[in-house]
C-alpha positions as CSV (number, residue, x, y, z in Angstrom):
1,X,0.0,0.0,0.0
2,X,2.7,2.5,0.9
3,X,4.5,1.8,-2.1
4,X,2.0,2.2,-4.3
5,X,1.1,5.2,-2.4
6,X,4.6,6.4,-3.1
7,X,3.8,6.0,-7.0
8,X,1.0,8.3,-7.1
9,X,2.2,11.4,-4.6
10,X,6.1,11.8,-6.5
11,X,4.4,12.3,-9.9
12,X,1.9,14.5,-9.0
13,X,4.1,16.2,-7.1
14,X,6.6,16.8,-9.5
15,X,4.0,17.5,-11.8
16,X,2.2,20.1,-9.9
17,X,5.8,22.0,-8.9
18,X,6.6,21.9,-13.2
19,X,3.2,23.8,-13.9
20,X,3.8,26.3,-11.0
21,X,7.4,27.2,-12.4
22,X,5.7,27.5,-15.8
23,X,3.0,29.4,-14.5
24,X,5.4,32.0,-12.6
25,X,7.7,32.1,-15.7
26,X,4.6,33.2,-18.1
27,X,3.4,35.7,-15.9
28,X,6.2,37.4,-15.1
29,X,7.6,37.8,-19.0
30,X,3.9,39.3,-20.1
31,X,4.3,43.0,-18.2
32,X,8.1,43.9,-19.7
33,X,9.0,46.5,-21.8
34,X,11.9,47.0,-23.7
35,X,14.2,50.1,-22.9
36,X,14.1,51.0,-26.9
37,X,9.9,51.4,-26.3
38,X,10.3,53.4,-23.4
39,X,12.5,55.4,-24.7
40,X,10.7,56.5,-28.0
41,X,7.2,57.2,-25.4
42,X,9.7,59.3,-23.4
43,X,10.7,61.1,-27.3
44,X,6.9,61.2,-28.2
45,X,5.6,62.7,-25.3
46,X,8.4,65.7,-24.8
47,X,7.6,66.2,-28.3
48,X,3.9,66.9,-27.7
49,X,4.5,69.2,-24.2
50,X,7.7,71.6,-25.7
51,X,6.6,74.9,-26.5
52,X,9.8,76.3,-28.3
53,X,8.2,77.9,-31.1
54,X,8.0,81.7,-31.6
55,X,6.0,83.6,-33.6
56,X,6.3,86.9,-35.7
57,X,4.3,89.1,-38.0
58,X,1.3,89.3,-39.0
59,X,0.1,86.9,-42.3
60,X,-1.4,83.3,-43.1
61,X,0.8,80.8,-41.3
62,X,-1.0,79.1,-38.2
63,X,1.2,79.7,-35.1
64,X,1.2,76.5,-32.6
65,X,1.0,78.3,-29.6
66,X,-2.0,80.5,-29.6
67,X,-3.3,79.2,-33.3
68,X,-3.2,82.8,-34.3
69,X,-2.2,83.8,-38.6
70,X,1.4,84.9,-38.6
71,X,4.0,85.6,-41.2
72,X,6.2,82.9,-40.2
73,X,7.4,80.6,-37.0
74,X,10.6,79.3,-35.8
75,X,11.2,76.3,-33.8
């Protein structure tokens, strides 16, 4: 009885303790991101937020800070 016992808990043990490893190594590999990709959303969004135009004149070009016509912008 014991041994046969024996042959049913050391397989499902081992068993059970593979799928938890697997489990844990799944999990943790889903929520990574790459430097490169956190590097080009760091680019993207000071891109959107600097303000380093300037305006001048009067005319038909659209200035990005105020939306107002000017003659011409520089960044």
């Amino acid at each position: 009885m014991k041994k046969r016992l024996k042959r049913l808990i050391y397989p499902t043990l081992i068993v059970v303790v593979f799928m938890v490893a697997l489990h844990v190594k799944i999990n943790t590999n889903k929520n990574q991101i790459s430097s490169i990709s956190l590097s080009n959303i760091e680019t993207l969004s000071y891109a959107e937020n600097s303000n380093t135009s300037t305006c001048y004149g009067t005319g038909s070009v659209d200035c990005p800070i105020n939306k107002e016509k000017v003659s011409y912008v520089l960044n």
